[in-house]
N, CA, C and O atoms as a Tinker XYZ file with bonds, in Angstrom:
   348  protein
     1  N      7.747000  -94.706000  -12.451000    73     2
     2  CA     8.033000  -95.285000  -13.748000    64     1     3
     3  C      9.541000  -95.539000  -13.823000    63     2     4     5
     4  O     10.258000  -94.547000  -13.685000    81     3
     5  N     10.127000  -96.733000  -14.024000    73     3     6
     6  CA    11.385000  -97.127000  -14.170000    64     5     7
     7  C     11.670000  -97.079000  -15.826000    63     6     8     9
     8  O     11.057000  -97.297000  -16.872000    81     7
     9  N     12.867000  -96.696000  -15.425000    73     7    10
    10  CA    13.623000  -96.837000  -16.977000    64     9    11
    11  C     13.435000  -98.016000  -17.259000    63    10    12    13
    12  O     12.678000  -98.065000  -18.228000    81    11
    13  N     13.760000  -99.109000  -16.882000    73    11    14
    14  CA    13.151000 -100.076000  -17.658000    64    13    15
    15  C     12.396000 -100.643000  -18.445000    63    14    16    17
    16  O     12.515000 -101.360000  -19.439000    81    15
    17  N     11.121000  -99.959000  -17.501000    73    15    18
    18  CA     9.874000 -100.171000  -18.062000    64    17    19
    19  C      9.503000  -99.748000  -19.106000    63    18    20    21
    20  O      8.467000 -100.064000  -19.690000    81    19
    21  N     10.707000  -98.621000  -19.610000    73    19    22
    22  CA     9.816000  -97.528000  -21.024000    64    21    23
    23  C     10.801000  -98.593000  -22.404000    63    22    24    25
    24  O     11.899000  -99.130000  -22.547000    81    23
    25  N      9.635000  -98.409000  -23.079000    73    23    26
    26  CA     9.655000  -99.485000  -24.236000    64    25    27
    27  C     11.352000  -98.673000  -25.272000    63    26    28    29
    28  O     11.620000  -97.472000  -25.222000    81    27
    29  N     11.988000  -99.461000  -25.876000    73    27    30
    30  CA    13.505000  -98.778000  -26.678000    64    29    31
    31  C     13.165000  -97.499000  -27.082000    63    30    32    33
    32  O     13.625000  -96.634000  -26.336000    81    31
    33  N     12.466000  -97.063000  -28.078000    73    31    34
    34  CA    12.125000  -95.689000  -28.628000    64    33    35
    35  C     12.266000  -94.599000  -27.923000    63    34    36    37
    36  O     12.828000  -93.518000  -28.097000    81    35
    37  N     11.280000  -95.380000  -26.589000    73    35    38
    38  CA    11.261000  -94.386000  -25.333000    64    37    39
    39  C     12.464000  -93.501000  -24.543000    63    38    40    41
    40  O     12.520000  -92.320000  -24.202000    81    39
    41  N     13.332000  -94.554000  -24.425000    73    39    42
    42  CA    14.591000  -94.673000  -23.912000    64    41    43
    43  C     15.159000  -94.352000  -25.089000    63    42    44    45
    44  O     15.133000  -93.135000  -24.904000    81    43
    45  N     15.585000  -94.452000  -26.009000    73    43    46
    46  CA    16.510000  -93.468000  -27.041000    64    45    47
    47  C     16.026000  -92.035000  -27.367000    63    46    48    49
    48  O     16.712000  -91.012000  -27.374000    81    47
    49  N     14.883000  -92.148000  -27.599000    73    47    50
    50  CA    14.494000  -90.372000  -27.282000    64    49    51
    51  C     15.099000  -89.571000  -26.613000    63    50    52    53
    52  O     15.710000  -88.520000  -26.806000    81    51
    53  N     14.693000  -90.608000  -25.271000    73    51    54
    54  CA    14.918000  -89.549000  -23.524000    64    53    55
    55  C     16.805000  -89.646000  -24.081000    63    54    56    57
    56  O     17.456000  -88.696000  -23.646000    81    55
    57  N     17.240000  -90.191000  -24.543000    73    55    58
    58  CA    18.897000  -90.353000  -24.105000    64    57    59
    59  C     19.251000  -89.431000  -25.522000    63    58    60    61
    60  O     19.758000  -88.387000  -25.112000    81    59
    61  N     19.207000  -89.417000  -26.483000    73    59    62
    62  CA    19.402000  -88.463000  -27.433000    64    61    63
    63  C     18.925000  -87.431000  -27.324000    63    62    64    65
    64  O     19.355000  -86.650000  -28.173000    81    63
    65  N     17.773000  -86.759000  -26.262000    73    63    66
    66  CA    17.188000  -85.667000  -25.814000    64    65    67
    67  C     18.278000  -85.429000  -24.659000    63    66    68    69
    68  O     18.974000  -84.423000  -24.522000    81    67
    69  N     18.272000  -86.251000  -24.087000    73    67    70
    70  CA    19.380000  -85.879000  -23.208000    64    69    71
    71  C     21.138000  -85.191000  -23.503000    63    70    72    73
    72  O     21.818000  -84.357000  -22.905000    81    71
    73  N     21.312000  -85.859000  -24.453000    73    71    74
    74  CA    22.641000  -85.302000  -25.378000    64    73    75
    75  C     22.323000  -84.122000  -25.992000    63    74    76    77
    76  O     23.246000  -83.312000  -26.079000    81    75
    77  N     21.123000  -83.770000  -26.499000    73    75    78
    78  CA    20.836000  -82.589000  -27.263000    64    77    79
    79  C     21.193000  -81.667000  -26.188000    63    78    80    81
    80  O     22.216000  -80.983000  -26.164000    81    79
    81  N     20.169000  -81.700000  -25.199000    73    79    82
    82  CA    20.458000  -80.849000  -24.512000    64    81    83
    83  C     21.823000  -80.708000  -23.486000    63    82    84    85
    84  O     21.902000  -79.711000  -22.769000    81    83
    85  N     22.614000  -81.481000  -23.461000    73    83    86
    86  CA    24.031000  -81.381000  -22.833000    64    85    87
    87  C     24.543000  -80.830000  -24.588000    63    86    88    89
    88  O     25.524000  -80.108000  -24.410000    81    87
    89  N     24.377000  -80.878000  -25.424000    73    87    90
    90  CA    25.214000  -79.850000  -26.430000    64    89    91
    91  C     24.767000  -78.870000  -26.382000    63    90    92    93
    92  O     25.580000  -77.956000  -26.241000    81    91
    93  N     23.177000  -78.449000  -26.473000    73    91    94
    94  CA    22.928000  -76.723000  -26.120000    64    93    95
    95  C     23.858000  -76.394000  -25.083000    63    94    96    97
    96  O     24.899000  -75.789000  -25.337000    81    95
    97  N     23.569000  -76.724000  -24.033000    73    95    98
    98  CA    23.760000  -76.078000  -22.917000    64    97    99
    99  C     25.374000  -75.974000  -23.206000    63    98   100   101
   100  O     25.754000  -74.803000  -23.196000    81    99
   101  N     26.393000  -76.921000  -23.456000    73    99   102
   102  CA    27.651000  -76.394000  -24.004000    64   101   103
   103  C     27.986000  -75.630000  -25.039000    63   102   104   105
   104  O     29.177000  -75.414000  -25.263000    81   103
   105  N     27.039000  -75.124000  -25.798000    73   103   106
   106  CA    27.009000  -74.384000  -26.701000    64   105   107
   107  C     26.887000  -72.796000  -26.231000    63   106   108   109
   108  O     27.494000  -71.805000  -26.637000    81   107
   109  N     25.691000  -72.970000  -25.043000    73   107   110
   110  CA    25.397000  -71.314000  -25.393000    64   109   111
   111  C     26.972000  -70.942000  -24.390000    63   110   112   113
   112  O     27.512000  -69.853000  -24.590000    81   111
   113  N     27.648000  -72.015000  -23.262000    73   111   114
   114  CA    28.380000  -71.881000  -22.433000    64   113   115
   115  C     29.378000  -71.617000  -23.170000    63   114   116   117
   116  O     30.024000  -70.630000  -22.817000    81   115
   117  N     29.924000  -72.463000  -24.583000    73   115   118
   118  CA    31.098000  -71.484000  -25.290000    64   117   119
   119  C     31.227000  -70.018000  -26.263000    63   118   120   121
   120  O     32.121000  -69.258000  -26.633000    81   119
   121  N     29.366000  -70.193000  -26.449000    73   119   122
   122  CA    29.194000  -68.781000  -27.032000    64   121   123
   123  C     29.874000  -67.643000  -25.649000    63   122   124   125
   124  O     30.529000  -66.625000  -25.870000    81   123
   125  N     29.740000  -67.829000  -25.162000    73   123   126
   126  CA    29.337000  -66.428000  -23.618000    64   125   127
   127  C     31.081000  -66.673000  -23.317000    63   126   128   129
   128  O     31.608000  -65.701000  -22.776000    81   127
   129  N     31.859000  -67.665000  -23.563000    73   127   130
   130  CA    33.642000  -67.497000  -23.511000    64   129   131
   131  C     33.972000  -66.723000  -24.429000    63   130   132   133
   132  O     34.649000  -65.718000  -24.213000    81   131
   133  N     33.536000  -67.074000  -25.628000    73   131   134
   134  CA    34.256000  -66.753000  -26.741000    64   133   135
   135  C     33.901000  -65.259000  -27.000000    63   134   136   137
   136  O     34.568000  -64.494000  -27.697000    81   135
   137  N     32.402000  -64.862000  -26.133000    73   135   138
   138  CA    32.337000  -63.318000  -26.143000    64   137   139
   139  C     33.270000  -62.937000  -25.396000    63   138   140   141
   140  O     34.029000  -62.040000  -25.760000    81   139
   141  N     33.409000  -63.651000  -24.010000    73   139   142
   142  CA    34.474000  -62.573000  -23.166000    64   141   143
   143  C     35.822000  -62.672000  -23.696000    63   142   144   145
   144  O     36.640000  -61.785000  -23.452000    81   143
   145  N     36.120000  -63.703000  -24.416000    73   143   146
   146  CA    37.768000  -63.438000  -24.942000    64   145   147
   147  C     37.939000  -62.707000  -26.503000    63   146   148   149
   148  O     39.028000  -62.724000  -27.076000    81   147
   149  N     36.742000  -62.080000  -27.098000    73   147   150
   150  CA    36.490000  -60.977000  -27.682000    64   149   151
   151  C     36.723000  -59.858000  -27.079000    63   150   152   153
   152  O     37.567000  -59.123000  -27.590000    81   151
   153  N     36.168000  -59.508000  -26.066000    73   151   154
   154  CA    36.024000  -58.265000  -25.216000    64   153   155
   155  C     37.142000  -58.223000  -24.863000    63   154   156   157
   156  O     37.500000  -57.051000  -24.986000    81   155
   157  N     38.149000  -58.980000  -24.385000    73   155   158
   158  CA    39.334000  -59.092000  -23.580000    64   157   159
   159  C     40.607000  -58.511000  -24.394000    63   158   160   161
   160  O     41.604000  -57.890000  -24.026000    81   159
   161  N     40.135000  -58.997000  -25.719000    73   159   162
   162  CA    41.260000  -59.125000  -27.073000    64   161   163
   163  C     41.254000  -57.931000  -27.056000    63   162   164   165
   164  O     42.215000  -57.220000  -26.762000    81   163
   165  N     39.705000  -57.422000  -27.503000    73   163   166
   166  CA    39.500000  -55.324000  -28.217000    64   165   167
   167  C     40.369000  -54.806000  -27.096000    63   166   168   169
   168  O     41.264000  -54.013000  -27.389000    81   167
   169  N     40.204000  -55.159000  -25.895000    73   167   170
   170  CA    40.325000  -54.215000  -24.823000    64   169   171
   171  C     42.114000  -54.312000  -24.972000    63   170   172   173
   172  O     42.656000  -53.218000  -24.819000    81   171
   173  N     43.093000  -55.526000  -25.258000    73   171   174
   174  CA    44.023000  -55.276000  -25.598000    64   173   175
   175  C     44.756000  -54.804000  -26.584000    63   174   176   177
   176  O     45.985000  -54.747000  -26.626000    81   175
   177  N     43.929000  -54.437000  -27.444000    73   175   178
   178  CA    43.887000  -54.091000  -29.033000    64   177   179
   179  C     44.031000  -52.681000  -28.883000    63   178   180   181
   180  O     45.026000  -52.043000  -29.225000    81   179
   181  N     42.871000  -52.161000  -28.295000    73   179   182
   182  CA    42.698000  -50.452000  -27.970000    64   181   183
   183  C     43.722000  -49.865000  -26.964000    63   182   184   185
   184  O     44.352000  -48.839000  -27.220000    81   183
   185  N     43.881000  -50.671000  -25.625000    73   183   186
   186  CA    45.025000  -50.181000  -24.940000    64   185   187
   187  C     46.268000  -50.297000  -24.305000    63   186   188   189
   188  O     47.134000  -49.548000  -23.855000    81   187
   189  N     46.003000  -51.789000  -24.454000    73   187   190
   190  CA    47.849000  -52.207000  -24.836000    64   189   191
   191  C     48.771000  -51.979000  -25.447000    63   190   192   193
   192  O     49.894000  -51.661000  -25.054000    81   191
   193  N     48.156000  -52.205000  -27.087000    73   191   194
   194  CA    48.828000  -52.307000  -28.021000    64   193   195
   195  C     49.673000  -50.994000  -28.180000    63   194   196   197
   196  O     50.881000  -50.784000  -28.295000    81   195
   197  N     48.421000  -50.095000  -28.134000    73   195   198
   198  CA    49.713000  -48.341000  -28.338000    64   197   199
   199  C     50.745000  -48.076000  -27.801000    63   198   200   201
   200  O     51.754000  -47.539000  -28.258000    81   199
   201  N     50.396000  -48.653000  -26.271000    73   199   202
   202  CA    51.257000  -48.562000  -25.301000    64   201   203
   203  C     52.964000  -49.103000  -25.036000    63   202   204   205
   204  O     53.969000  -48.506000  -24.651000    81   203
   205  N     52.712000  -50.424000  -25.428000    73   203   206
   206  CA    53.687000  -51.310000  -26.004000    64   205   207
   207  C     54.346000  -50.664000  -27.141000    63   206   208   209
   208  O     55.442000  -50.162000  -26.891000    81   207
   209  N     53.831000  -50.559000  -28.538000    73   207   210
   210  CA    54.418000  -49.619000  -29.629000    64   209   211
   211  C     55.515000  -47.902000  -28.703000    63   210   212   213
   212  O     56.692000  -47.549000  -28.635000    81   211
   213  N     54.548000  -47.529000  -28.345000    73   211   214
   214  CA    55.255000  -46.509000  -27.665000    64   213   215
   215  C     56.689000  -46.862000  -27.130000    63   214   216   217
   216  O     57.582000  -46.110000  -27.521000    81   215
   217  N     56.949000  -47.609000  -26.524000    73   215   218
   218  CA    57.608000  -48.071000  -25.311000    64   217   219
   219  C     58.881000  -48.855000  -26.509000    63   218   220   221
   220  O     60.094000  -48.690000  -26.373000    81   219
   221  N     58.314000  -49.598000  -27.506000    73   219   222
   222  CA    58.995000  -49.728000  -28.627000    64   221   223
   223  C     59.975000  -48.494000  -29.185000    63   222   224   225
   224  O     61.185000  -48.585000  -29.392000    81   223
   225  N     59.265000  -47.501000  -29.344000    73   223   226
   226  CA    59.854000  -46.170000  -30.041000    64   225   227
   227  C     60.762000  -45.977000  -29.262000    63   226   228   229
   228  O     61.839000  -46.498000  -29.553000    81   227
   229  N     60.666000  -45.153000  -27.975000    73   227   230
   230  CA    61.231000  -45.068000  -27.123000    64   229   231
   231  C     62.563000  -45.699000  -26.790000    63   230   232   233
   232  O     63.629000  -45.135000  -26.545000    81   231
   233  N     62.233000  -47.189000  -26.839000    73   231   234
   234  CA    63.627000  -48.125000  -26.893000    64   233   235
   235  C     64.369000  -47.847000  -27.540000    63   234   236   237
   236  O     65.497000  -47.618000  -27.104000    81   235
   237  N     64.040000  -47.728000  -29.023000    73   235   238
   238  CA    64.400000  -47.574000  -30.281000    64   237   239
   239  C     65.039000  -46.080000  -30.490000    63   238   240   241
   240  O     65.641000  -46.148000  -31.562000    81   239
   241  N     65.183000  -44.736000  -29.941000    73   239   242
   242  CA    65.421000  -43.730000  -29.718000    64   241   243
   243  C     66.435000  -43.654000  -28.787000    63   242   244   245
   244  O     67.494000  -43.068000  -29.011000    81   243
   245  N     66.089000  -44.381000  -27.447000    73   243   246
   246  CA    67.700000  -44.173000  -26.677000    64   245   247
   247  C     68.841000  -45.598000  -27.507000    63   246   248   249
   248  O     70.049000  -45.458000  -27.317000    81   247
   249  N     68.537000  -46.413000  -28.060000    73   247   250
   250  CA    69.555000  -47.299000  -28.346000    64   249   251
   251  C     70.020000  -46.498000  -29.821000    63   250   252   253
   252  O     71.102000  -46.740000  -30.356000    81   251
   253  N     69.001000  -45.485000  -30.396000    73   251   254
   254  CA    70.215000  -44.567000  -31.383000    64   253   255
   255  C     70.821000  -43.607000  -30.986000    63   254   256   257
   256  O     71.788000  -43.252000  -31.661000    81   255
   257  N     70.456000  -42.799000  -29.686000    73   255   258
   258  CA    71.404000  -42.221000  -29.197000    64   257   259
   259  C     72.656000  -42.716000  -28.192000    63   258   260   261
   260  O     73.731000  -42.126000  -28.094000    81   259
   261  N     72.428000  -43.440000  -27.762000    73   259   262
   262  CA    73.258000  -44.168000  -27.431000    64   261   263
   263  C     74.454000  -45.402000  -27.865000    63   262   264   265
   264  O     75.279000  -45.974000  -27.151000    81   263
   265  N     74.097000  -45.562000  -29.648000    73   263   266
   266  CA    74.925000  -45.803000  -30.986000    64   265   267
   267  C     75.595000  -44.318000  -30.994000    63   266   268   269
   268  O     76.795000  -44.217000  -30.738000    81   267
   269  N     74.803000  -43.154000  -31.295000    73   267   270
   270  CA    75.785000  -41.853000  -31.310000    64   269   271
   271  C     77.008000  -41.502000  -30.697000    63   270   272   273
   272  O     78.139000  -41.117000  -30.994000    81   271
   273  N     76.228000  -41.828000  -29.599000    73   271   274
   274  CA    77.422000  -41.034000  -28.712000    64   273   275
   275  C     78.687000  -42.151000  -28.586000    63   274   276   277
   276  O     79.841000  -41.722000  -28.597000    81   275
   277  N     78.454000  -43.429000  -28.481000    73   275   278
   278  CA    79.325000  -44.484000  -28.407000    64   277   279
   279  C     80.404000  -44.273000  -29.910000    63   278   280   281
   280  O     81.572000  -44.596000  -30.125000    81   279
   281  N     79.570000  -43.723000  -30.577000    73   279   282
   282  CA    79.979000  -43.317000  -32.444000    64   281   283
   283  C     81.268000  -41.946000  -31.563000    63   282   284   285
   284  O     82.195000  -42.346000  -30.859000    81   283
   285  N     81.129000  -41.101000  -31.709000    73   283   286
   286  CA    81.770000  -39.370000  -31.010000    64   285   287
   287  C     82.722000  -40.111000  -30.057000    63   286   288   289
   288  O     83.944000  -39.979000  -30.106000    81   287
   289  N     81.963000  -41.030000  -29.045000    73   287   290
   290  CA    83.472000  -41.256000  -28.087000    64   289   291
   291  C     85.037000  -42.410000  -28.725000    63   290   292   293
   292  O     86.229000  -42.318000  -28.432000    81   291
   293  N     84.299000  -43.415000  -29.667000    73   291   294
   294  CA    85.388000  -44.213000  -30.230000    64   293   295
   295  C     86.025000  -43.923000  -31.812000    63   294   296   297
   296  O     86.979000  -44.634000  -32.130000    81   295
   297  N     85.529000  -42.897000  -32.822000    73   295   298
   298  CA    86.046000  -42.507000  -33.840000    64   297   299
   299  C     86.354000  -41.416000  -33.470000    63   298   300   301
   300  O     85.642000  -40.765000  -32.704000    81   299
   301  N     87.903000  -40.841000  -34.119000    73   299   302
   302  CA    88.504000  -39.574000  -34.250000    64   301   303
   303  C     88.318000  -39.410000  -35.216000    63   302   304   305
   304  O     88.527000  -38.197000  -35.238000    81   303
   305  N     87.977000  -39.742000  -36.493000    73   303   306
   306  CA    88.061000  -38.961000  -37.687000    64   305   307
   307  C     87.163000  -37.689000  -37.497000    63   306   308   309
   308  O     86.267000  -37.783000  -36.659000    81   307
   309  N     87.305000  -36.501000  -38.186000    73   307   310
   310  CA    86.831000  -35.255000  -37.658000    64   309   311
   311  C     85.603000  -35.572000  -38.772000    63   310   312   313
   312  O     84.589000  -35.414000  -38.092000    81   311
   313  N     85.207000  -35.908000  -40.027000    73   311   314
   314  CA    84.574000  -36.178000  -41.106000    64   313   315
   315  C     83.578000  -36.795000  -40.694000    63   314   316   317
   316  O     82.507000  -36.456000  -41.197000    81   315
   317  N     83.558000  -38.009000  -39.551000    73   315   318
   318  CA    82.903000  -38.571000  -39.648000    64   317   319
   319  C     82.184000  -38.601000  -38.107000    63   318   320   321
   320  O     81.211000  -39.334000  -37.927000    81   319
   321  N     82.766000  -37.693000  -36.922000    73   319   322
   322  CA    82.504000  -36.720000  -35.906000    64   321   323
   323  C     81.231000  -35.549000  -36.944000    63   322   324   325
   324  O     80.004000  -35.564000  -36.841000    81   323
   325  N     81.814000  -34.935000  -37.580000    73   323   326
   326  CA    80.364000  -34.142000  -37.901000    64   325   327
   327  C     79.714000  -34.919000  -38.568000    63   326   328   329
   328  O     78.558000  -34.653000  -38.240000    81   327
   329  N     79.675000  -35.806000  -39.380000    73   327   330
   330  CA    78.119000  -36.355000  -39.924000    64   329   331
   331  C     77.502000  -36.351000  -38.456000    63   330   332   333
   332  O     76.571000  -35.664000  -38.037000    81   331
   333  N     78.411000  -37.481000  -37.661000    73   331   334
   334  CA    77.604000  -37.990000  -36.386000    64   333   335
   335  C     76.982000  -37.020000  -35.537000    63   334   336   337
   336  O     76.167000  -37.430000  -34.710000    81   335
   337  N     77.280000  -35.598000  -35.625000    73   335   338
   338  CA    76.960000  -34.451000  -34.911000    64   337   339
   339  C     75.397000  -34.276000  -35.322000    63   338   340   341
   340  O     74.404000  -34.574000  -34.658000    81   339
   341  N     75.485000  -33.681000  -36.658000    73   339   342
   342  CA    74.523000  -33.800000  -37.527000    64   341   343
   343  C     73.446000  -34.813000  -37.767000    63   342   344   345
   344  O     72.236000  -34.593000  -37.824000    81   343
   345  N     74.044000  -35.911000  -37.893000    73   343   346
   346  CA    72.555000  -36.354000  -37.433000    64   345   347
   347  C     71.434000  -36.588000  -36.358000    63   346   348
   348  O     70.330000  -37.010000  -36.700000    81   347
């Protein structure tokens, strides 16, 4: 049976059946991405993210001690040597 032969109806069916199913089939194919770049996200969510924060703190802890001490080695005022002690 040639395409030809099948009367218009015939042939727009088969070709709009044909598109239907090239959109399922791209459909369930972006459902099943969009799960794995879900999974991918949580998984950076749960154990990246703390990790990074951490590493944040951390930064954030030697660049105030290291304001301190830069504080103690370039001011002489004795007043302002003990706050800096103290804190």
């Amino acid at each position: 049976m040639s395409f030809r032969n099948l009367r218009v109806s015939q042939r727009s069916a088969l070709g709009f059946g044909l598109i239907g199913l090239i959109v399922l089939i791209l459909g369930v194919f972006s459902l099943k991405q969009m799960a794995d770049i879900r999974e991918r996200s949580s998984e950076v969510g749960t154990g990246w993210m703390p990790s990074i924060v951490a590493l944040g703190d951390l930064s954030d802890n030697i660049m105030r001690t290291r304001i301190f001490a830069l504080r103690l080695v370039l001011i002489n005022d004795s007043d302002v040597d003990q706050s800096t002690r103290e804190s």
